[in-house]
C-alpha positions in Angstrom: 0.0 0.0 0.0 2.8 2.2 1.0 4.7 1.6 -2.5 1.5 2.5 -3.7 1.2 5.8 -2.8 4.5 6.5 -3.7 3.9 5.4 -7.2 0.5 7.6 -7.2 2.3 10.8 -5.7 5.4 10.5 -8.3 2.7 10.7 -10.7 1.3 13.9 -9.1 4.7 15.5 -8.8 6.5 14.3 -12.2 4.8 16.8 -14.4 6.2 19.8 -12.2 9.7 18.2 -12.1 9.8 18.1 -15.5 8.5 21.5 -15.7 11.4 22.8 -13.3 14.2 20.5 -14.6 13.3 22.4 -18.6 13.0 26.0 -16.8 16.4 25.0 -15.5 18.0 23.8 -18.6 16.4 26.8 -20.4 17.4 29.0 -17.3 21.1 30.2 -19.0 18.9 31.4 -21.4 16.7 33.9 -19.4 16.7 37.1 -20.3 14.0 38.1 -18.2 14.8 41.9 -16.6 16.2 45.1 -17.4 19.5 45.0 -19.9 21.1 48.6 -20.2 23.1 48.4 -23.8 25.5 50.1 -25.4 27.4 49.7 -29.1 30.2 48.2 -28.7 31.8 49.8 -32.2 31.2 53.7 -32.5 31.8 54.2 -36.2 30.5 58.1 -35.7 32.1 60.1 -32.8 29.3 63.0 -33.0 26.7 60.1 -31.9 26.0 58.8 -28.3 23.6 56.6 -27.7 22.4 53.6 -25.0 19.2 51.3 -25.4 17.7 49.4 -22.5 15.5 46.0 -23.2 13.3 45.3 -20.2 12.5 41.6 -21.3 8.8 40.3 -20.3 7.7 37.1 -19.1 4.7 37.6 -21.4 7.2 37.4 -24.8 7.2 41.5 -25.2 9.8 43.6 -24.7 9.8 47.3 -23.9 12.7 49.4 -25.3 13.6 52.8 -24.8 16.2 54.1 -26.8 18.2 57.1 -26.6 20.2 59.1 -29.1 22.3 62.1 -29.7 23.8 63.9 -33.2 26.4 67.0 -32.0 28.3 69.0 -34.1 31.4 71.5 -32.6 29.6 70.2 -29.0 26.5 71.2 -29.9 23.5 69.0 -30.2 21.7 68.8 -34.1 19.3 66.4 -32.9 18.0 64.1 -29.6 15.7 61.7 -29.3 13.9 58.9 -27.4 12.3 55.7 -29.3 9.9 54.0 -27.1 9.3 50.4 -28.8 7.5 47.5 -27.6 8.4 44.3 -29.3 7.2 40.5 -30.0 10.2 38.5 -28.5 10.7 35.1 -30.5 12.8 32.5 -31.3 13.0 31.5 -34.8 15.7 28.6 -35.3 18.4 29.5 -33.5 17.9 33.0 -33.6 15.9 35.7 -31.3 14.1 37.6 -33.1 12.5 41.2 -31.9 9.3 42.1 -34.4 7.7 46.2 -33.1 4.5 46.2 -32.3 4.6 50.2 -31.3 6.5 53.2 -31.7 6.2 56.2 -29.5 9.0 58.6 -29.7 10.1 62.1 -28.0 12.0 64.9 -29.9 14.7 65.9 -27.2 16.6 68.8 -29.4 15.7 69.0 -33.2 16.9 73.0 -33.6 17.1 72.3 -37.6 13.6 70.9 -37.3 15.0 67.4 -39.7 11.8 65.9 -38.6 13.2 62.4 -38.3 9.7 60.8 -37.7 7.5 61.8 -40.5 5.5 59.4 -42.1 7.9 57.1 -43.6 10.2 57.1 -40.9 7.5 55.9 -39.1 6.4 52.9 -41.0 9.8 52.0 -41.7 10.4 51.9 -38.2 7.4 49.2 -37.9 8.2 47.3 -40.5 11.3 46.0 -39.7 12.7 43.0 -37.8 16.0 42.4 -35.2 17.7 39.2 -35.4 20.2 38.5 -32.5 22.6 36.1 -30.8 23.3 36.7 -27.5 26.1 35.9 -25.5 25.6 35.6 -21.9 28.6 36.6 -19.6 28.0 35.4 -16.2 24.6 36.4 -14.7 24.5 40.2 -15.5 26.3 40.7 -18.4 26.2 40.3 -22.4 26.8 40.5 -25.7 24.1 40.8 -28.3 25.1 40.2 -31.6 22.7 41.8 -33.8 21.1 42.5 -37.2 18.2 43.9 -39.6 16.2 41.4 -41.4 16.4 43.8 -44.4 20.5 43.7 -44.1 21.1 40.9 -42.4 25.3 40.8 -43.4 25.5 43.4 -41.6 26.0 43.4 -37.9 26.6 45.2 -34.8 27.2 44.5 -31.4 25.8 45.8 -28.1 27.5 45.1 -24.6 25.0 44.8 -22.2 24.4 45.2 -18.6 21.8 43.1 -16.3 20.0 46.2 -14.3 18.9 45.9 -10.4 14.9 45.5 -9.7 14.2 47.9 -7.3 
């Protein structure tokens, strides 16, 4: 009887220790939480710029993006990109697909208008690819492209932020 109800509680409890041995194996993988980024190649020195991904249990991720364009230390243009993405994995790749684009003009004293229409859909239309590299628990490298130029890549280092 006793051999019994071990048999008949194993079978209870298998299904959540398979559930918890895959979360585990899939674990190294977790992006889940707040990644502050930064290129890792600056191929213009008049540009700043940092991202943070804020990765969702729900398969979204919030972005905000920041940028900056100076010229003789004076700014030509700043912005924030607020985009919320579909997070998926497609082969071996993670892929991030917008689902919506808010943005905030910062400084844009030559009024260039870098959002008009097309800008806009552009903006939507388009896909990221990337392959990251975890480095320890708060720290990575995503390797990372456009689905419209996909031979060309770039790299962000990234750090794992604090909850508060």
């Amino acid at each position: 009887m006793q051999f019994k109800q071990k048999v008949s509680m194993l079978g209870l409890l298998l299904p959540f220790m398979l559930i918890s041995s895959s979360a585990i194996a899939s674990s190294q993988f977790s992006f889940n939480g707040k990644w502050q980024c930064e290129p890792t190649e600056v191929t213009d020195s008049n540009e700043e710029s940092w991202v943070v991904y804020d990765f969702r249990d729900d398969g979204t991720v919030m972005s905000e993006e920041w940028v900056r364009y100076q010229s003789e230390r004076k700014t030509q243009l700043e912005f924030k990109l607020f985009i919320d993405y579909r997070f998926e994995l497609k082969g071996d790749d993670y892929v991030l697909k917008p689902l919506e684009l808010t943005r905030e003009i910062i400084s844009d004293p030559h009024n260039l208008d870098p959002f008009n229409y097309d800008q806009r859909r552009d903006l939507t239309g388009y896909r990221i690819f990337f392959k990251p590299t975890l480095k320890g628990d708060e720290k990575a490298q995503f390797d990372m492209w456009y689905h419209i130029t996909p031979e060309d890549h770039f790299s962000m280092q990234c750090e794992k932020q604090k909850r508060a």
